[in-house]
C-alpha positions as CSV (number, residue, x, y, z in Angstrom):
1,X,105.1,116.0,86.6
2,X,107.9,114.8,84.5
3,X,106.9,117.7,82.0
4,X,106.9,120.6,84.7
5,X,110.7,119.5,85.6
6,X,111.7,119.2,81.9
7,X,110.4,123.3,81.3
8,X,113.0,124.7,83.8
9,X,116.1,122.5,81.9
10,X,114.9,123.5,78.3
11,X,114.8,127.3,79.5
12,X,118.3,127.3,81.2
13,X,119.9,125.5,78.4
14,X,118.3,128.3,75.8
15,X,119.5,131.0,78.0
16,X,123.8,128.8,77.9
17,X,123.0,128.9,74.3
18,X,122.1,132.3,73.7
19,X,125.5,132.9,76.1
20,X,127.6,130.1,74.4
21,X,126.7,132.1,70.7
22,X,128.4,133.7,68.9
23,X,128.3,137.8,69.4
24,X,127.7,138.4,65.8
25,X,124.2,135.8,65.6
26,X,122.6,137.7,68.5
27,X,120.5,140.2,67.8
28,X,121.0,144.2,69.1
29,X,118.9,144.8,71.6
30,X,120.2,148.7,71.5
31,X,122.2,151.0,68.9
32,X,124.5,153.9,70.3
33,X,125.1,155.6,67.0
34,X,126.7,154.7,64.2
35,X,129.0,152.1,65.5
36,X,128.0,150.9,69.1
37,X,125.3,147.7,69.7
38,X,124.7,146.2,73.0
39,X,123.3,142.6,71.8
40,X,121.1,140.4,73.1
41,X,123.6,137.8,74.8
42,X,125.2,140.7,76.5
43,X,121.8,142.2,78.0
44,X,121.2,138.7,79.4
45,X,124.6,137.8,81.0
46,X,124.3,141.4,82.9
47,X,120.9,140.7,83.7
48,X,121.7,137.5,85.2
49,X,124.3,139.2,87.1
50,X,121.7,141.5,89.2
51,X,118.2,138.5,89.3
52,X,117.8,135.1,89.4
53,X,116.9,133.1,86.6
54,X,113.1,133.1,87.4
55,X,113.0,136.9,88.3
56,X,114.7,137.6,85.1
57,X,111.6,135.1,83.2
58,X,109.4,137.2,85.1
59,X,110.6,140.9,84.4
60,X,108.2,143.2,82.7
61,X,109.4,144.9,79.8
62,X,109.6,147.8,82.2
63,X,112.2,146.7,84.4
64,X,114.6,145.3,81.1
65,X,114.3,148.8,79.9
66,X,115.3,150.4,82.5
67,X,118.5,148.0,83.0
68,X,119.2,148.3,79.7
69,X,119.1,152.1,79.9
70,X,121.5,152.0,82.8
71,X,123.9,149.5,80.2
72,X,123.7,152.5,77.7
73,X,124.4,154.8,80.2
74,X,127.6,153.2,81.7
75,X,128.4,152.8,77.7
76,X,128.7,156.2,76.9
77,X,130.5,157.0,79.7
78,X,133.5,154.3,78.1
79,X,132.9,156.1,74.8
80,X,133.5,159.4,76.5
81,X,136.4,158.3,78.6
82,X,137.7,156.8,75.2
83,X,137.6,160.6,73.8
84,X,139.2,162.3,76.8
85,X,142.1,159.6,76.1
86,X,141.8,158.4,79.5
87,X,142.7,154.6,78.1
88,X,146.1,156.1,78.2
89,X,145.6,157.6,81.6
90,X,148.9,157.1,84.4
91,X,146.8,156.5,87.4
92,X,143.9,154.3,85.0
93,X,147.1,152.4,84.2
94,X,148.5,152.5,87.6
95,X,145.1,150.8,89.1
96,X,144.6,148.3,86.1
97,X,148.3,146.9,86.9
98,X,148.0,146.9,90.5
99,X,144.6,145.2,90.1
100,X,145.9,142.5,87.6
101,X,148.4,141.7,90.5
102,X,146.3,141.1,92.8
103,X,144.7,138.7,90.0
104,X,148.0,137.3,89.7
105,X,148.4,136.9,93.4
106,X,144.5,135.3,94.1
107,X,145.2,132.7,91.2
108,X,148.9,132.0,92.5
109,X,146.7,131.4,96.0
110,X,144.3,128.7,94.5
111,X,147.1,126.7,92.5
112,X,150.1,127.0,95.6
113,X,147.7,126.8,98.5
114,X,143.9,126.4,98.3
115,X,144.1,123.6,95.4
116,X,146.5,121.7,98.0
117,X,144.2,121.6,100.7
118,X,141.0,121.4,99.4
119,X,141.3,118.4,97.1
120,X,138.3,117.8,94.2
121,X,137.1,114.5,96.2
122,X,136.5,116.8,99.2
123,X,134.0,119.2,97.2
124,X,132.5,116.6,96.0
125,X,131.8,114.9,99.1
126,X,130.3,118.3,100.6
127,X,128.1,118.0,97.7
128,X,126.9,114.5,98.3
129,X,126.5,115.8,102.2
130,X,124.2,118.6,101.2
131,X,122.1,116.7,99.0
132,X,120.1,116.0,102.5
133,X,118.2,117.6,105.0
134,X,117.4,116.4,108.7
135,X,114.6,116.8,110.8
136,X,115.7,116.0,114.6
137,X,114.1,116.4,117.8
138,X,117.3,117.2,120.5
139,X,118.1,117.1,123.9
140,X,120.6,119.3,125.3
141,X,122.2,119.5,128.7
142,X,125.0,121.9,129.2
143,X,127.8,121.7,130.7
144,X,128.9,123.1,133.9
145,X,131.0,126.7,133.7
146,X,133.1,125.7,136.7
147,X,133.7,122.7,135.4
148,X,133.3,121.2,138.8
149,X,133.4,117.1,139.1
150,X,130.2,117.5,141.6
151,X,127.8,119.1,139.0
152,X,129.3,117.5,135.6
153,X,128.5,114.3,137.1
154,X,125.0,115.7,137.9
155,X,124.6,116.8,134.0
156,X,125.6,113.7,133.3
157,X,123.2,111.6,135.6
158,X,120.7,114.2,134.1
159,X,121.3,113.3,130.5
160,X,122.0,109.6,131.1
161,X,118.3,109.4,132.8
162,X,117.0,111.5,129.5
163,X,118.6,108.8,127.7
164,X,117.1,105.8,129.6
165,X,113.1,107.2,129.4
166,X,112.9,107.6,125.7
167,X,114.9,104.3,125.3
168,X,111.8,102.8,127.5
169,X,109.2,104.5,125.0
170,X,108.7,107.6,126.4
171,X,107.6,110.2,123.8
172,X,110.9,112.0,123.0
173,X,109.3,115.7,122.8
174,X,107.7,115.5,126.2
175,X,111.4,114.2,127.5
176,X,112.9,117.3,125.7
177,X,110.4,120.0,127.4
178,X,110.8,118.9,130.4
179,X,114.6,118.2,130.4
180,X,116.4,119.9,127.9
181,X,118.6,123.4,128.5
182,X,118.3,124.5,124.9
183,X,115.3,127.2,125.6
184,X,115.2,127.9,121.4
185,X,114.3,124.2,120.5
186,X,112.7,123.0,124.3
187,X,109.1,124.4,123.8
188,X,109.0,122.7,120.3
189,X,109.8,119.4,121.9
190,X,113.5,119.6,120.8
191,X,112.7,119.9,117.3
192,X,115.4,121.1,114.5
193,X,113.3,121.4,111.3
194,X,116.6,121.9,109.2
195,X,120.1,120.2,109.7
196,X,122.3,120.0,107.0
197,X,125.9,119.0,106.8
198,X,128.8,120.8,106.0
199,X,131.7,120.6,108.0
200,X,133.0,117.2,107.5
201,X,134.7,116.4,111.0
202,X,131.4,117.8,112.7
203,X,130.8,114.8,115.3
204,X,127.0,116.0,115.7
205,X,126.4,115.7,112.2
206,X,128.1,112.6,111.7
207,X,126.3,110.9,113.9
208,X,122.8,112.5,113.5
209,X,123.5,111.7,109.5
210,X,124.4,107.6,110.7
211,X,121.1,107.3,112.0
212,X,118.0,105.5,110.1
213,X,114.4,106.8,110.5
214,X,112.9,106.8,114.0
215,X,116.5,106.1,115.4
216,X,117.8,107.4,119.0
217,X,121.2,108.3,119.1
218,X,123.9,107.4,122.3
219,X,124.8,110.7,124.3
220,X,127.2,112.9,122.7
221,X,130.0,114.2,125.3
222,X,130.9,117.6,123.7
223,X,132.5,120.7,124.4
224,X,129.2,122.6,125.2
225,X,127.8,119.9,126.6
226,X,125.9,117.0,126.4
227,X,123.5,115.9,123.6
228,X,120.9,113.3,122.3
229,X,119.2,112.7,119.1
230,X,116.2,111.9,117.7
231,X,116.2,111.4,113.3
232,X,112.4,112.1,112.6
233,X,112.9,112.2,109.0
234,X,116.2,112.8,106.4
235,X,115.3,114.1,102.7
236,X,117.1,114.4,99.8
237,X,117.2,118.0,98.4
238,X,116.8,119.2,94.4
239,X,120.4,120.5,93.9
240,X,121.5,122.4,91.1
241,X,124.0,120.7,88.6
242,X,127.6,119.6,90.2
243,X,129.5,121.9,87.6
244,X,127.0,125.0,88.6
245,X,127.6,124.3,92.2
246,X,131.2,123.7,92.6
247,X,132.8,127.5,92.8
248,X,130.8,127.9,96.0
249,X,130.9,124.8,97.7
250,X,134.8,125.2,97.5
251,X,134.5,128.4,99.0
252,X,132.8,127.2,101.6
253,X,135.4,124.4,102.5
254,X,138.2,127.7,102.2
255,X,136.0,129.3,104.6
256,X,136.0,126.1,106.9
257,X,139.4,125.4,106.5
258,X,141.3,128.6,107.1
259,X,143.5,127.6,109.7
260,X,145.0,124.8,107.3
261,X,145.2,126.8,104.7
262,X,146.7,130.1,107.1
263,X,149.6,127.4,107.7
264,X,150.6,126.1,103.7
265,X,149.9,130.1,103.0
266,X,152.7,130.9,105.5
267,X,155.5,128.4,104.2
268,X,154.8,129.3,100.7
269,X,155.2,133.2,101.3
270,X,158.1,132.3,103.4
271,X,159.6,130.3,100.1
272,X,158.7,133.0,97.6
273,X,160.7,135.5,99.6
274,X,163.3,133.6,100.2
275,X,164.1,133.1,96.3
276,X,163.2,136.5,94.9
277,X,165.1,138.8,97.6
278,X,168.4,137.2,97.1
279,X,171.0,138.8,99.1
280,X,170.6,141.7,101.9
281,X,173.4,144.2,101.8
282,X,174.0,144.5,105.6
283,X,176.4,147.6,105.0
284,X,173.7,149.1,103.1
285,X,171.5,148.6,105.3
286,X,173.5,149.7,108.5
287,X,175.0,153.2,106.7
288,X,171.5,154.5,105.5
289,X,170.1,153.7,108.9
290,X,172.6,156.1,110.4
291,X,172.0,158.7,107.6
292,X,168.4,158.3,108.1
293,X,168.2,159.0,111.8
294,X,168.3,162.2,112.8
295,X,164.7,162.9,110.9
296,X,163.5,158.8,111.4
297,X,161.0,160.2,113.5
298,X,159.6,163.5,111.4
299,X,156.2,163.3,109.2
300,X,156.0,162.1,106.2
301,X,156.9,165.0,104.0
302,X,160.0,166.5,106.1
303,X,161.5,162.6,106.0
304,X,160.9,162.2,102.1
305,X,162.6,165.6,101.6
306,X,165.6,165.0,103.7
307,X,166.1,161.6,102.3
308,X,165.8,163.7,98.7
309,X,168.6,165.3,99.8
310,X,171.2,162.5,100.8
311,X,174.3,162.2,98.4
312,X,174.1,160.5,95.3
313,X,176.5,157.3,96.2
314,X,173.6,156.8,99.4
315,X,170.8,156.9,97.0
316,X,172.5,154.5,94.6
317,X,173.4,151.7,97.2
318,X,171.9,148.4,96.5
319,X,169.9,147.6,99.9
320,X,168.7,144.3,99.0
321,X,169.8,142.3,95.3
322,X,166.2,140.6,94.2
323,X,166.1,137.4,91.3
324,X,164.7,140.2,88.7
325,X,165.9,144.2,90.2
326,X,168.3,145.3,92.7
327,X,166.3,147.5,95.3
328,X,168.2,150.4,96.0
329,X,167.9,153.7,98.6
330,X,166.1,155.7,96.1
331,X,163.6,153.0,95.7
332,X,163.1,153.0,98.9
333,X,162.5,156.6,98.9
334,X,160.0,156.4,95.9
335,X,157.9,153.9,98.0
336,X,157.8,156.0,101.1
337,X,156.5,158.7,98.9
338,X,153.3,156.5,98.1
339,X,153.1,154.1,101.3
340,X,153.2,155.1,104.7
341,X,155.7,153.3,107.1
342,X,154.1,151.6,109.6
343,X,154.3,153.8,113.0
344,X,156.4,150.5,114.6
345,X,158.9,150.3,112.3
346,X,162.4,152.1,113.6
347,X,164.1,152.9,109.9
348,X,167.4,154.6,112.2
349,X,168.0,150.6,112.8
350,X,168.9,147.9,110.0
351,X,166.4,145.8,111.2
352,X,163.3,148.3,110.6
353,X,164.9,149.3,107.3
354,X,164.8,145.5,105.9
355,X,161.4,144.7,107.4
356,X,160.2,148.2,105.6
357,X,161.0,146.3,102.7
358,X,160.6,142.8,103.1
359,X,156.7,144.1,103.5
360,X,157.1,146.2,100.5
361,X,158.7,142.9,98.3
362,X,156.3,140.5,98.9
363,X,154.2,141.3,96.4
364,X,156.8,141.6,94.1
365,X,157.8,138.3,95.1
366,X,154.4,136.5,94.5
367,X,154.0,138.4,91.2
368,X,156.8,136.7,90.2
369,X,156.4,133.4,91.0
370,X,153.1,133.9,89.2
371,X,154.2,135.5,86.1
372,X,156.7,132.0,86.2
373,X,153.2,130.7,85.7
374,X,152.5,132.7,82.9
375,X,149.4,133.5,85.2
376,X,149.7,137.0,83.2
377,X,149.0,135.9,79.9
378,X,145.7,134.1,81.5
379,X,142.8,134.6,79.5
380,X,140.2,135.3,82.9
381,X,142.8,137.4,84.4
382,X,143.1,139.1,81.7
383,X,139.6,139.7,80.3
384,X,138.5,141.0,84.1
385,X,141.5,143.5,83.9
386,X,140.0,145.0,80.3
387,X,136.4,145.2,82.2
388,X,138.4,146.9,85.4
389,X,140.7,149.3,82.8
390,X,136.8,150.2,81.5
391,X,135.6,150.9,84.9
392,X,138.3,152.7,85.8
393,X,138.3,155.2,82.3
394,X,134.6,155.9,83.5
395,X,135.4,156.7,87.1
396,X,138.3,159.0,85.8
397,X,136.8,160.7,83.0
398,X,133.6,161.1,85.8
399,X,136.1,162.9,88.0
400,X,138.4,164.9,85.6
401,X,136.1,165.8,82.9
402,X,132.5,165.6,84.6
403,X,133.0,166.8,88.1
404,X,136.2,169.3,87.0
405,X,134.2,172.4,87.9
406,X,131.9,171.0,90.5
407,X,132.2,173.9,94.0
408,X,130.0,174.1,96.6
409,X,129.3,177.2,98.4
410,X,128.2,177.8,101.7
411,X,124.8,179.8,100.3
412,X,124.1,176.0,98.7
413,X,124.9,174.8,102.1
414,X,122.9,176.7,104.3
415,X,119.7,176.4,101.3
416,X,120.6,172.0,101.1
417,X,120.1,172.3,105.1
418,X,117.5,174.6,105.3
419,X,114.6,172.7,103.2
420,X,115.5,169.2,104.5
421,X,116.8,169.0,108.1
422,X,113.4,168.0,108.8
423,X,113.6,165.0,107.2
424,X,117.5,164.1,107.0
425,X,119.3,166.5,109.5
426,X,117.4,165.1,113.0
427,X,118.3,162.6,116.2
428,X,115.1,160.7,116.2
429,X,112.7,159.8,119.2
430,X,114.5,157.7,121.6
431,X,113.5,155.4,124.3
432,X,115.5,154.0,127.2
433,X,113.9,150.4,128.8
434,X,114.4,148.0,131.7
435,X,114.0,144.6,130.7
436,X,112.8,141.3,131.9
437,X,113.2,138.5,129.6
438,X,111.4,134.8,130.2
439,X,111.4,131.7,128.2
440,X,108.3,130.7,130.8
441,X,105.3,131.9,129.8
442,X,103.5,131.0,132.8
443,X,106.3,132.6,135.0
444,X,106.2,135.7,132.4
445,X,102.7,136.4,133.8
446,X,103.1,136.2,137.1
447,X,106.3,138.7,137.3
448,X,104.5,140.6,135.1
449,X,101.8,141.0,137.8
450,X,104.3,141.4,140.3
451,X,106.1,143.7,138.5
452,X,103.2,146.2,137.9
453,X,102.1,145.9,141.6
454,X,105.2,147.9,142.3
455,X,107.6,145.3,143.0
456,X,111.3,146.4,142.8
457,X,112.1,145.9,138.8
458,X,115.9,145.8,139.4
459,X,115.3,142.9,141.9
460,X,113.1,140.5,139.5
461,X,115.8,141.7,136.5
462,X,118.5,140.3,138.7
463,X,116.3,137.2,140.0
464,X,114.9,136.1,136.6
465,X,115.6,137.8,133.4
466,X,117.2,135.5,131.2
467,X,118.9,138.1,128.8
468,X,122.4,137.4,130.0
469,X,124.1,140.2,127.9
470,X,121.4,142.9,129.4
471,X,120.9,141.0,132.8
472,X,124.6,142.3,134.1
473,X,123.3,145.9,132.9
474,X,120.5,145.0,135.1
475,X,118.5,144.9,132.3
476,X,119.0,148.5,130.8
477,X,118.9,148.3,126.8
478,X,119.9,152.2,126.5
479,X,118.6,154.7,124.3
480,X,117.7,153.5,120.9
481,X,115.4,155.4,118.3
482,X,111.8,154.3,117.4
483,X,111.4,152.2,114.7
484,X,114.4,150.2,116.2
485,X,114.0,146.8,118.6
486,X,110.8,145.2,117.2
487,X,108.0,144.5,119.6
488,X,109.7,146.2,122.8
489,X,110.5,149.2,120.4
490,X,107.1,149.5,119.4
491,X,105.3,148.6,122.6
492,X,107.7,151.3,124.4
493,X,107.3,154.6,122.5
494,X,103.4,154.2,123.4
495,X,104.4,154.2,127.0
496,X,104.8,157.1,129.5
497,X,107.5,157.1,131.5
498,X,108.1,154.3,134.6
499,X,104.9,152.5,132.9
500,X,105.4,148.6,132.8
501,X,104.0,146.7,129.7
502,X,104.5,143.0,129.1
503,X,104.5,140.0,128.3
504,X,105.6,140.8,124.8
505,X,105.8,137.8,122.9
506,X,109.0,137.5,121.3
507,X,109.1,134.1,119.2
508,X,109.1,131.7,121.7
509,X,110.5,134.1,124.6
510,X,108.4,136.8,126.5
511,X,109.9,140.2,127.3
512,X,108.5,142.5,130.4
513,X,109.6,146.4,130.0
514,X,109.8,149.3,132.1
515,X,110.1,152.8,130.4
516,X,112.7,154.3,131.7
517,X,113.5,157.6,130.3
518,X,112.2,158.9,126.4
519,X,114.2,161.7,124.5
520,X,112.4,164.1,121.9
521,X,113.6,164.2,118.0
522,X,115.4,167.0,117.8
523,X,116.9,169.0,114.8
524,X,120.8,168.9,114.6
525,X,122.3,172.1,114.1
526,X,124.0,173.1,110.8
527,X,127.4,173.1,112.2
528,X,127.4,169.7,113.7
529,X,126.1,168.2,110.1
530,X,128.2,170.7,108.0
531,X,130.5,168.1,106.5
532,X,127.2,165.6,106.0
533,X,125.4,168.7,104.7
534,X,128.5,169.6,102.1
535,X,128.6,165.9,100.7
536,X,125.1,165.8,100.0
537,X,125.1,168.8,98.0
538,X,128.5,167.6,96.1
539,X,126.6,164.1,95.3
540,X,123.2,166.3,94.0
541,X,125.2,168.0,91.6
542,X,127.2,165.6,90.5
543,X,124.5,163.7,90.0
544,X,122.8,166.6,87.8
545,X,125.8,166.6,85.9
546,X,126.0,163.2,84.9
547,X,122.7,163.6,84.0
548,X,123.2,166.5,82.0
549,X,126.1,164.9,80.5
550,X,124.3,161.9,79.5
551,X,121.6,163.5,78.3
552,X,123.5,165.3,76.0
553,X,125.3,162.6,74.8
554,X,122.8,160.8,73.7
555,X,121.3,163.2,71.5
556,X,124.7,163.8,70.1
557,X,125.1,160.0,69.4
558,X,121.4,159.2,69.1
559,X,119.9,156.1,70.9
560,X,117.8,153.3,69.9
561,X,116.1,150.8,71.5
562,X,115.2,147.3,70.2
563,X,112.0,146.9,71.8
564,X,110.4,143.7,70.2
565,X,113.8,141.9,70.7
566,X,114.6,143.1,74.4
567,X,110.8,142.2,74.7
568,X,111.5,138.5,74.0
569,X,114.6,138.0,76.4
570,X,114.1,134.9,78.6
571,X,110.9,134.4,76.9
């Protein structure tokens, strides 16, 4: 036993190693000509990436090859990019920068605000919480939508008397079929196989997680309702290490904590903007308004070129003085010219002009605060951004090299369409159903009967389904295609029209159908799939010509494979 736990550690630690190492120990695992080698540590971090840790024990030499082929590929398309010159590209530039911002920005975020709310004590007491499971058995009465005193005090004399016959030994499952409105747990005898605990402030798990073994809890008066538990049994869970853990149990608590953190992210932005845009020039402000608004209201296009043509002293007036630039007219032109104003703001007033910009600064004005950080220089932030710039060299040189030439003409069209609207250009059989859902399956039966003896479906839909959503449709799930809805889907395309089928047996519900209408596939017409039809050509030959590309590329360079050590990775 002790052995079988021991192989897992050894093979994880070999695999940190192998990461941990040094690039130059590891062995190549592939050679792209003379000077490239993708090594061995490199092949198993990216491999990590895309499998767990036992899928990637258990990959055939098949399935490495092929990811390591697609590593090689995405490789010569760097060394490409890196011949084209497109490391010195204005818009690869332009994204890298605006996407180490946004690095900035996300770091400045966990320092200012999430590392203030979410404290380390709190992830790891949602790490202690999670290291158990429960097993309860629940009874659940609801609470009346009117809120009326008459029937609350009637759920409450229900769930009080719930209370009072398992506390006298009565077997808590039968209590729960027989009294509980939760119809997803009821027929199991209230049973919750899985209860975990993540919010901390939960009041139902705090007080299921207080109880011992065999325990009964008191009634829990909550918003939904009214609740009592049964512990059958709490377990401890195998966890992964604390240190493995911890990124995701921390985003969970963000996730559970946004309205907290919403409020600190507020004040902070509100800080940052109030240091970094010193001083708004009202007359500024109030002149360019009234130079701007007789075209304030034209496209795009026809505002930028008048504004273009406004006298030189307008363009050079300082709108708003910031800690590190002065923000002038014509900067206010150059950002209309790459960012739409939004359709609310009114630039012929002061007001819209400063809020224009005020949206426009703020990034500015967290970039700053973080580059007071030095959250520029930071080595994560800074080794994502060279993996981005090489993305973004190999999406360029794929469009400005690769694609340059690509057309599509309407002969390719029409041929593209032509040999597969059979199978990609179609609306597919439809079916339209009337529904009756039950949680009964006794009561299932008998409207089922009644149903097919030519009772009035609409009538027992309204009476008894149970699907609220549907049940105000009078229980009309409209047109979907076959292979779509599960058990009704497949039970109703075998139907002919007004036929009745049922009970289906839907977990622990039952569903009764009526066929209601069915539509034929039907071929769409080119022109209503043109556009579809053009996109799928473009993507065919582009893909051909990466291919090609590649192809060629590697016989140029010439490829090798390092099969005996790619054969041994996470052996």
């Amino acid at each position: 036993m002790f052995r079988r736990q021991i192989i897992p550690v050894v093979l994880l630690l070999s695999v940190l190693a192998i990461f941990n190492g040094c690039s130059k120990k590891s062995p190549a695992v592939a050679y792209i000509g003379s000077k490239e080698v993708i090594r061995l540590d490199e092949f198993n971090r990216d491999f990590l990436r895309s499998k767990s840790l036992q899928d990637a024990e258990n990959a055939s030499l098949e399935e490495k090859k092929n990811f390591l082929n697609r590593l090689i590929d995405n490789r010569l398309l760097i060394i490409g990019a890196q011949e084209a010159g497109m490391d010195q590209d204005s818009v690869v530039k332009s994204r890298v920068d605006g996407f180490i911002k946004g690095k900035m920005i996300q770091k400045l975020y966990d320092i200012e605000v999430a590392d203030k709310v979410i404290k380390e004590r709190d992830i790891r007491d949602l790490y202690a919480r999670l290291s158990k499971e429960a097993t309860v058995r629940m009874i659940f009465v609801k609470r009346p939508s009117d809120n009326s005193v008459e029937k609350i005090e009637e759920a409450k004399d229900k769930i009080n008397k719930a209370l009072q016959r398992v506390r006298n030994g009565e077997d808590f499952a039968q209590v729960a079929r027989e009294m509980s409105d939760d119809p997803s747990s009821r027929e199991r005898g209230g049973l919750i196989k899985s209860m975990t605990w993540v919010r901390k402030d939960d009041p139902i798990r705090k007080a299921v997680f207080s109880l011992q073994e065999g325990q009964i809890s008191n009634v829990l008066d909550e918003r939904q309702g009214y609740f009592i538990f049964k512990l059958e049994k709490l377990k401890r869970i195998k966890q992964e290490p604390y240190k493995n853990a911890r990124k995701q149990l921390r985003q969970r608590l963000i996730s559970a904590n946004r309205s907290k953190l919403s409020s600190v992210a507020k004040k902070y932005l509100r800080d940052a903007k109030a240091f970094y845009m010193t001083a708004w020039i009202d007359s500024s402000l109030r002149k360019f308004s009234e130079a701007v608004a007789p075209y304030a209201k034209s496209n795009r296009a026809a505002m930028v070129d008048s504004m273009e043509r406004l006298p030189k002293d307008i363009k050079n007036m300082i709108l708003v003085k910031c800690v590190d630039q002065d923000f002038t007219v014509q900067d206010f032109i150059n950002r209309v010219k790459i960012t739409p104003l939004r359709k609310e703001l009114v630039i012929s007033r002061p007001e819209g002009i400063q809020l224009a910009i005020d949206g426009w600064l703020t990034q500015d004005a967290l970039v700053y605060q973080a580059k007071k950080k030095k959250l520029h220089k930071d080595p994560e932030i800074l080794k994502s951004a060279e993996q981005q710039k090489r993305s973004e060299m190999s999406k360029r040189f794929l469009g400005e090299v690769i694609y340059k030439d690509l057309s599509v003409s309407d002969k390719e069209i029409m041929d593209f369409y032509n040999k597969h609207k059979e199978d990609k250009y179609f609306t597919p059989e439809k079916a339209k159903v009337q529904e009756i859902m039950l949680t009964d399956k006794d009561l299932a039966d008998k409207i089922a009967k009644r149903a097919k003896r030519g009772e009035n479906f609409t009538r027992l839909v309204k009476k008894y389904s149970e699907r609220k959503r549907y049940k105000e449709k009078n229980g009309i799930i409209d047109y979907f295609p076959k292979g779509s809805w599960g058990a009704i889907g497949a039970e109703a395309f075998k139907l002919k029209k007004g036929e009745i089928s049922g009970p289906i047996k839907l977990g622990n519900r039952y569903s009764i159908i009526k066929l209601l209408d069915k539509k034929k596939r039907e071929i769409k017409p080119l022109k209503e799939v043109y556009d579809r039809v053009r996109r799928d050509v473009q993507n065919e030959k582009r893909r051909d010509l990466k291919e090609r590309w590649l192809s060629n590329k590697r016989s140029e360079l010439g490829v090798k494979i390092n099969e005996p050590v790619l054969a041994v990775a996470f052996k």
